[in-house]
N, C-alpha and C positions, 0 to 999 in steps of 0.2 A: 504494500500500500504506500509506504513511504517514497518509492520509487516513483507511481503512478502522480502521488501528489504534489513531489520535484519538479517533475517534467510539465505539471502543471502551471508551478507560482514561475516557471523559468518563462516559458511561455504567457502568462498573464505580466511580467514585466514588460518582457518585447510589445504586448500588445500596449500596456499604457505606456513607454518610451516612446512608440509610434501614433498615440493617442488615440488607439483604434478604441472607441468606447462599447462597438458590437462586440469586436470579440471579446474583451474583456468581462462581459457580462455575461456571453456564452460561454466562456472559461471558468466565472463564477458559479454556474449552474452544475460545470461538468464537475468541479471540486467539491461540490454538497453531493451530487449523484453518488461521486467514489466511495464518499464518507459514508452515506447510507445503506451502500451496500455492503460494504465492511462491517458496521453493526449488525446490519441485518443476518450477513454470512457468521457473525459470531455468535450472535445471537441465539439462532439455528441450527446451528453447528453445518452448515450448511460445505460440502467439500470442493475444492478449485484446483489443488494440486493434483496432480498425478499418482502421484501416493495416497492420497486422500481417498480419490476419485476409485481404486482399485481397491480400497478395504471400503471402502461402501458399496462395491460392486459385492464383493463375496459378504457381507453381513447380509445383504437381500438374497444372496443365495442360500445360503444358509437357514433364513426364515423362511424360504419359498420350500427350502426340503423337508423342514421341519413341518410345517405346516402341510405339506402331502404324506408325510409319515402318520402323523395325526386324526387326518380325512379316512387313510386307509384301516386303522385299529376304529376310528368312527364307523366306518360302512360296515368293515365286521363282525362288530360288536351289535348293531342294530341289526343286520342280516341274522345272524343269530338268536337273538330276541327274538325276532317274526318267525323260526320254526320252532323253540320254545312255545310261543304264543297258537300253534296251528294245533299241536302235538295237543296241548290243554283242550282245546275246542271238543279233537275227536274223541280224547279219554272222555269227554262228559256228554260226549251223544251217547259212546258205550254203555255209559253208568245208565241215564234215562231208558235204554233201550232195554235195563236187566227190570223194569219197573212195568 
């Protein structure tokens, strides 16, 4: 950030050396933007590095497996349940049927 906002104030002098008052006020605008996004990204924890950017790649991977590990012991577990649940049905026509 520090970088981005050098190249900023270096450039906002040229403009008012030169008395450019557009661009200076467009250079104003673009030095709150940086700043904002900078809290923002910290804020967030929001990632911009490359390194960053590749452990937030495999932490979503990680979540997506996890959560398809989970779906699958979910559908099992309820598939299960449902012939539990049939088995009971036909034991108690059985039982009516001894009546």
């Amino acid at each position: 950030m520090s970088e981005k906002l050098d190249t900023i104030h270096i450039q906002m002098d040229l403009a008012e050396a030169k008395k450019n008052t557009a661009s200076l006020e467009l250079l104003e605008i673009w030095r709150s933007q940086v700043i904002a996004a900078r809290i923002y990204k910290a804020e967030n924890n929001i990632p911009d590095a490359p390194s960053e950017v590749e452990l937030a790649i495999a932490d979503i991977e990680t979540t997506v497996a996890k959560a398809e590990e989970r779906k699958e012991i979910i559908e099992d577990t309820f598939s299960n349940t449902k012939v539990h649940k049939s088995k009971v049905k036909e034991d108690d026509q059985n039982q009516l049927s001894m009546f």
